[in-house]
C-alpha positions as CSV (number, residue, x, y, z in Angstrom):
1,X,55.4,-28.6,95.4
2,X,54.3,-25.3,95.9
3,X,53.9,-23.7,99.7
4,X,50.8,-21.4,99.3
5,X,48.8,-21.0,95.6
6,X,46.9,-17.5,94.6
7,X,43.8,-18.7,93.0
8,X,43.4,-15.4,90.7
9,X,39.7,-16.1,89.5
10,X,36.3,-16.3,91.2
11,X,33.5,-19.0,91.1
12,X,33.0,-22.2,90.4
13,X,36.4,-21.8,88.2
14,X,37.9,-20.8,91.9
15,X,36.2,-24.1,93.9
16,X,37.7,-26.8,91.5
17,X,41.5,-24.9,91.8
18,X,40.6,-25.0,95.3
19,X,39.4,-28.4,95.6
20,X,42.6,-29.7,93.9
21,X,44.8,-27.9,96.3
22,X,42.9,-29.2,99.2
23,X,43.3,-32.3,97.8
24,X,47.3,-32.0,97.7
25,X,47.4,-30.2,101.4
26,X,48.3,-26.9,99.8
27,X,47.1,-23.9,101.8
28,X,45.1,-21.6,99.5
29,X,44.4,-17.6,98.6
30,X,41.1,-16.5,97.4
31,X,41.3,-12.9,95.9
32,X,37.9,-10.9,95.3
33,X,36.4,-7.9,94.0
34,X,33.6,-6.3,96.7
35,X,31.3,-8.0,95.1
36,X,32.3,-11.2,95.4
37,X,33.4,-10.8,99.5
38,X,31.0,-13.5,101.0
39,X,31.6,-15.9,97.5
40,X,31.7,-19.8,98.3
41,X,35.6,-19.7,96.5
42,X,36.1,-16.9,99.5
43,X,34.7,-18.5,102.4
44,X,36.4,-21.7,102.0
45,X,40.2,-20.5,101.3
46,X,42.6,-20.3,103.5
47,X,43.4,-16.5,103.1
48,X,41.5,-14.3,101.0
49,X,42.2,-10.8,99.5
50,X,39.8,-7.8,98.7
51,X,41.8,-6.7,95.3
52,X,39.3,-3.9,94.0
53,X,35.8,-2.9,92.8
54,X,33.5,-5.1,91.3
55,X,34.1,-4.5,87.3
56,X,36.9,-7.2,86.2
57,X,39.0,-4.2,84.6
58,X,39.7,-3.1,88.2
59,X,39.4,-6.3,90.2
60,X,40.2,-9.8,88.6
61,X,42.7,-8.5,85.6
62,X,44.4,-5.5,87.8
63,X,48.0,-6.9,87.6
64,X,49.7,-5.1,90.6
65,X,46.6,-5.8,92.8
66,X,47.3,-9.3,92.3
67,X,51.1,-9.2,92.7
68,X,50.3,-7.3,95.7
69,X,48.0,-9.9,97.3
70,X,51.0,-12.5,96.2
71,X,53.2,-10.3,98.1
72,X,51.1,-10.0,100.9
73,X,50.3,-13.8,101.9
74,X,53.6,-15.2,101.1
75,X,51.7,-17.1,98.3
76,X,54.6,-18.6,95.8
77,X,52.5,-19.7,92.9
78,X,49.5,-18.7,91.1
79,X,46.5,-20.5,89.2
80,X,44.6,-18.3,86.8
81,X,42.0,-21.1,86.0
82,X,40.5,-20.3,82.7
83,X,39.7,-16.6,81.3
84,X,40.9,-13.6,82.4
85,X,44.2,-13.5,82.9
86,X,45.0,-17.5,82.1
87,X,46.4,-16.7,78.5
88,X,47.8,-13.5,79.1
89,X,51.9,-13.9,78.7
90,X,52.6,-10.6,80.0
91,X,50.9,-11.5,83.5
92,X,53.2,-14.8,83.4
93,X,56.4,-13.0,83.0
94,X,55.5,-10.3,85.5
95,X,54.9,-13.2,87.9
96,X,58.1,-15.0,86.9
97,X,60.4,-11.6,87.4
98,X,59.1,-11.6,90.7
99,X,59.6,-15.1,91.6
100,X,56.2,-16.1,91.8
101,X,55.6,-19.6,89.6
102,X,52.8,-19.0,86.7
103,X,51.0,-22.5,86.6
104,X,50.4,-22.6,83.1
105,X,51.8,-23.0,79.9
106,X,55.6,-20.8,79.3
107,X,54.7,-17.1,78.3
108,X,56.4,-17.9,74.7
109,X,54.2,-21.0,74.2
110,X,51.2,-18.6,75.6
111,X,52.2,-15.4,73.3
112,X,52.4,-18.0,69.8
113,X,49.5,-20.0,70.2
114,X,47.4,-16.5,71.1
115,X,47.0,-15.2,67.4
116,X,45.4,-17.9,65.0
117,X,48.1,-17.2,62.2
118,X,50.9,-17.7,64.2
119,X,49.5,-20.6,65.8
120,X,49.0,-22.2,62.0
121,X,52.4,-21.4,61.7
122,X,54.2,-23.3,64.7
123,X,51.3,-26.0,64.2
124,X,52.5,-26.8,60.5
125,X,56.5,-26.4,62.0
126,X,55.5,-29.1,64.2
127,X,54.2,-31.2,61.8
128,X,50.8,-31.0,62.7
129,X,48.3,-30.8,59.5
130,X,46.4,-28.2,59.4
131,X,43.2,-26.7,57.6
132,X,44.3,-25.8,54.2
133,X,44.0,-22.0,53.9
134,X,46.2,-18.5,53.5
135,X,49.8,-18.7,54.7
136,X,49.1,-15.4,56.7
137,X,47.2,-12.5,57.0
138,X,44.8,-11.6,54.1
139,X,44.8,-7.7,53.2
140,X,43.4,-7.3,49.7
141,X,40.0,-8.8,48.2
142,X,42.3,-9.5,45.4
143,X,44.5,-11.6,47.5
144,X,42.0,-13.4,49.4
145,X,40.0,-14.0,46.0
146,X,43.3,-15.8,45.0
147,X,43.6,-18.2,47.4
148,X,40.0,-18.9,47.5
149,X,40.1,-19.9,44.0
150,X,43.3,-22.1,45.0
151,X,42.1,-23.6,47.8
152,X,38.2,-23.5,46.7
153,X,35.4,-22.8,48.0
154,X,33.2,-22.0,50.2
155,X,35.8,-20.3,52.6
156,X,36.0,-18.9,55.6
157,X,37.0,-15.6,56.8
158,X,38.3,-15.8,60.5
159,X,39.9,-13.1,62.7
160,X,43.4,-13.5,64.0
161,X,43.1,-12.2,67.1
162,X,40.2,-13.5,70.2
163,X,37.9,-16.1,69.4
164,X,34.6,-17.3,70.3
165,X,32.9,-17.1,66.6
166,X,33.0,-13.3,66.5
167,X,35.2,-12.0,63.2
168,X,34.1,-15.6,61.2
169,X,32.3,-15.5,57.9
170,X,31.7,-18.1,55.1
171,X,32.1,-17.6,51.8
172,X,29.9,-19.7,49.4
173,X,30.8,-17.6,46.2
174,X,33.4,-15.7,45.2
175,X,31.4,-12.2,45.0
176,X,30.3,-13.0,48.0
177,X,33.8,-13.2,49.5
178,X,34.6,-9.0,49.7
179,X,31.6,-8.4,52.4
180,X,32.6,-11.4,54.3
181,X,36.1,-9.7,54.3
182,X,34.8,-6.5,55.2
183,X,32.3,-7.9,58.0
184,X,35.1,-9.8,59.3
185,X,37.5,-7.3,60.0
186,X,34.7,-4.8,61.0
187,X,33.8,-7.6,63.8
188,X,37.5,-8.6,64.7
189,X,38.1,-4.6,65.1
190,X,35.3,-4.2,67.0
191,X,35.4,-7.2,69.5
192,X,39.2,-7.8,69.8
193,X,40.7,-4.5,68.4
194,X,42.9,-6.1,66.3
195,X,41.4,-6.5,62.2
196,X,43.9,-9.1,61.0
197,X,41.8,-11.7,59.3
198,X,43.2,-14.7,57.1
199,X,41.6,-17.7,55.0
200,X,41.0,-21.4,55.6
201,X,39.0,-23.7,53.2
202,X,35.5,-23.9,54.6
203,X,34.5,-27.5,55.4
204,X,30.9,-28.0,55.7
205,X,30.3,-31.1,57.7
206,X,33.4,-32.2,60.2
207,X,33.5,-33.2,63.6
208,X,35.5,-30.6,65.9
209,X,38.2,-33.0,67.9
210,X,39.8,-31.2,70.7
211,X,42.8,-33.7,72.5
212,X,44.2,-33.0,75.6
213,X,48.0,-32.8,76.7
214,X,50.1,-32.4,79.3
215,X,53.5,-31.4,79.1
216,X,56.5,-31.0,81.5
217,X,58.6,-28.3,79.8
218,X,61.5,-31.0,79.4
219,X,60.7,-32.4,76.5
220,X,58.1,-34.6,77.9
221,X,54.5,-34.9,76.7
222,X,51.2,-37.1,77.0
223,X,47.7,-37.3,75.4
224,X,45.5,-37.8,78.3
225,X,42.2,-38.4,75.3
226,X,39.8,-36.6,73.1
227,X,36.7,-34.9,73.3
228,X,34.1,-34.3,70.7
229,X,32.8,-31.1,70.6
230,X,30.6,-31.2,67.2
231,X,27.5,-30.3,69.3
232,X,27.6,-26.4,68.1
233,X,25.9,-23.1,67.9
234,X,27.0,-20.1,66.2
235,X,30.0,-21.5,66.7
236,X,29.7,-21.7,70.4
237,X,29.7,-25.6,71.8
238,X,26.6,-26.9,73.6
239,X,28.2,-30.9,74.5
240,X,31.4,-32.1,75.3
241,X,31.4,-35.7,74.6
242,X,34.4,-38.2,75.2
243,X,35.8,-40.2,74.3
244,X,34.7,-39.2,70.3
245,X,32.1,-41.5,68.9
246,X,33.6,-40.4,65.3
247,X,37.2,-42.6,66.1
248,X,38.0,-45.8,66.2
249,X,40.9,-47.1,68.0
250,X,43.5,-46.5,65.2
251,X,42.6,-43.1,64.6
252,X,42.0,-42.0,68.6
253,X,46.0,-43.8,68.7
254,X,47.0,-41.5,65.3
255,X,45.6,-38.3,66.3
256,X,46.8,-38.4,70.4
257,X,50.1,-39.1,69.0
258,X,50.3,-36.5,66.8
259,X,49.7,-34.4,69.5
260,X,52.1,-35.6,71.8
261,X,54.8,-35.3,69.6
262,X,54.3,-31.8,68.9
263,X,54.2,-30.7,72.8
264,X,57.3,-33.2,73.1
265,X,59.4,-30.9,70.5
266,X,57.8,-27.9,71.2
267,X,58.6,-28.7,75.2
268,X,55.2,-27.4,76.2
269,X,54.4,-27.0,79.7
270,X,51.0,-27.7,81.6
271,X,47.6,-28.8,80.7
272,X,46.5,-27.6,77.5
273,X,44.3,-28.5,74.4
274,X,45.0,-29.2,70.9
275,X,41.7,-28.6,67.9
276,X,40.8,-31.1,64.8
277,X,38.7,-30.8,62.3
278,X,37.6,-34.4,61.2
279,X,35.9,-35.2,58.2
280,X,34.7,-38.0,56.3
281,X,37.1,-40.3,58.2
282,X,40.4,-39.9,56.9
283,X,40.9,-36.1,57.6
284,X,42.6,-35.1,60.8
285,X,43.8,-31.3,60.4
286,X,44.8,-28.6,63.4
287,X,42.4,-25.5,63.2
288,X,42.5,-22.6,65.6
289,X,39.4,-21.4,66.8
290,X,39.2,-19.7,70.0
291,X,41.7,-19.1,73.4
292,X,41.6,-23.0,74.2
293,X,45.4,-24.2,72.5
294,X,47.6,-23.2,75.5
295,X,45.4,-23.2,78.5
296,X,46.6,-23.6,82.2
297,X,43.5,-25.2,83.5
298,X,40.9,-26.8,80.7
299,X,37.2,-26.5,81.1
């Protein structure tokens, strides 16, 4: 058990951390921009922090602030909750080479499940099945018109890096697939700075299954469920329903194991979420959309 916990996030993200801790008898830190001084998150911590101005840049994601506040309140752990800094493995080692405990997933598992085509990578390694789709990176129009003809179409175009529908394009044709390359990358520079984009067969009418695990970093892993997160705008989900109304018993008991297994031979540590694709029944296949597969706290 930890002695004192950094809660390095604001809000209502903040209150359930806090909550938790409360709930364990574990004293709490609240660190804020100016902005954010008289915040609920602030008033009902233990300690609290000023750790900048109010743009996130300078406040919530400044590194040494943080470390500093850690420093200054004796506080031995921190919880990022879920954004800024949750997935960022550099932040985790940083706190780990000073002695402070990240609570979240291991900055390896955090650094390969970050980029989409890595994530494919250790996914299929793992035996998980995935969308069917380019091995890596696309680079060429001729290339990408390749595996679209192998794979079929429509396809979509999807960024490597970030998340959140940005740097995603379908392809219905194949002369339509060179501006849905071009847009993609052009959106994936813009929004993420990074252009990589790859190729997964598009399918047009699946439920989106996201499972939850928890892992001890031993070898030790559980499914704690599914939720079914088909309720969608531009990519973007509106509902979170659970358990699925798309699985029956067998499949729930098929797709939760495969997802424990994984995090038991990976040896994944924390709370973190695994995404399905599901379609017409009998199709269960990993897909990485978004920041959401190695997550320290899950929305």
């Amino acid at each position: 058990m930890f002695d004192k916990i950094l809660i390095a996030n604001r809000g209502e993200i903040a209150l359930r951390v806090l909550r938790a801790c409360q709930e364990l008898g574990i004293p709490t830190v609240a660190v804020h921009s100016t902005a954010d001084a008289d915040a609920m998150h602030v008033r009902l911590a233990d300690e609290s922090v000023c750790i900048g101005p109010p743009p996130a840049k300078d406040s919530y994601l400044n590194v040494p602030a943080l470390l500093a506040a850690c420093e200054i309140t004796g506080a031995d752990a921190v919880h990022p909750g879920y954004g800024f800094l949750s997935e960022n493995a550099r932040f985790a080692e940083i706190l780990n080479e000073h002695s402070i405990h990240f609570i979240g997933p291991k900055a390896e598992h955090i650094r390969q499940m970050g980029d989409k085509i890595e994530a494919k990578r250790t996914a299929k390694a793992l035996g998980i099945p995935c969308v069917p789709g380019s091995d890596g990176g696309v680079t060429t129009d001729k290339d990408a018109i390749a595996i679209a003809r192998e794979i079929g179409f429509p396809v979509l175009v999807k960024a490597a890096a970030g998340g959140g529908g940005r740097g995603m394009k379908v392809a219905h044709l194949e002369d339509e697939l060179p501006t849905a390359l071009a847009t993609a990358r052009s959106e994936a520079k813009a929004a993420f700075g990074d252009d990589a984009v790859y190729l997964e067969k598009y399918l047009q009418r699946p439920r989106h299954i996201e499972v939850q695990v928890l892992g001890d970093g031993r070898g030790n892993a559980i499914h704690l469920g599914e939720r079914d997160c088909s309720l969608q705008r531009r990519h973007q989900k509106v509902m979170e329903e659970s358990p699925s109304p798309a699985l029956n018993v067998a499949a729930r008991f098929q797709i939760g194991e495969i997802v424990a297994s994984a995090m038991r031979e990976m040896k994944y540590l924390g709370v973190g979420t695994i995404e399905f694709l599901y379609e017409d029944g009998n199709s269960i296949l990993f897909h990485r959309d978004g920041t959401r597969v190695s997550r320290s706290n899950i929305r």
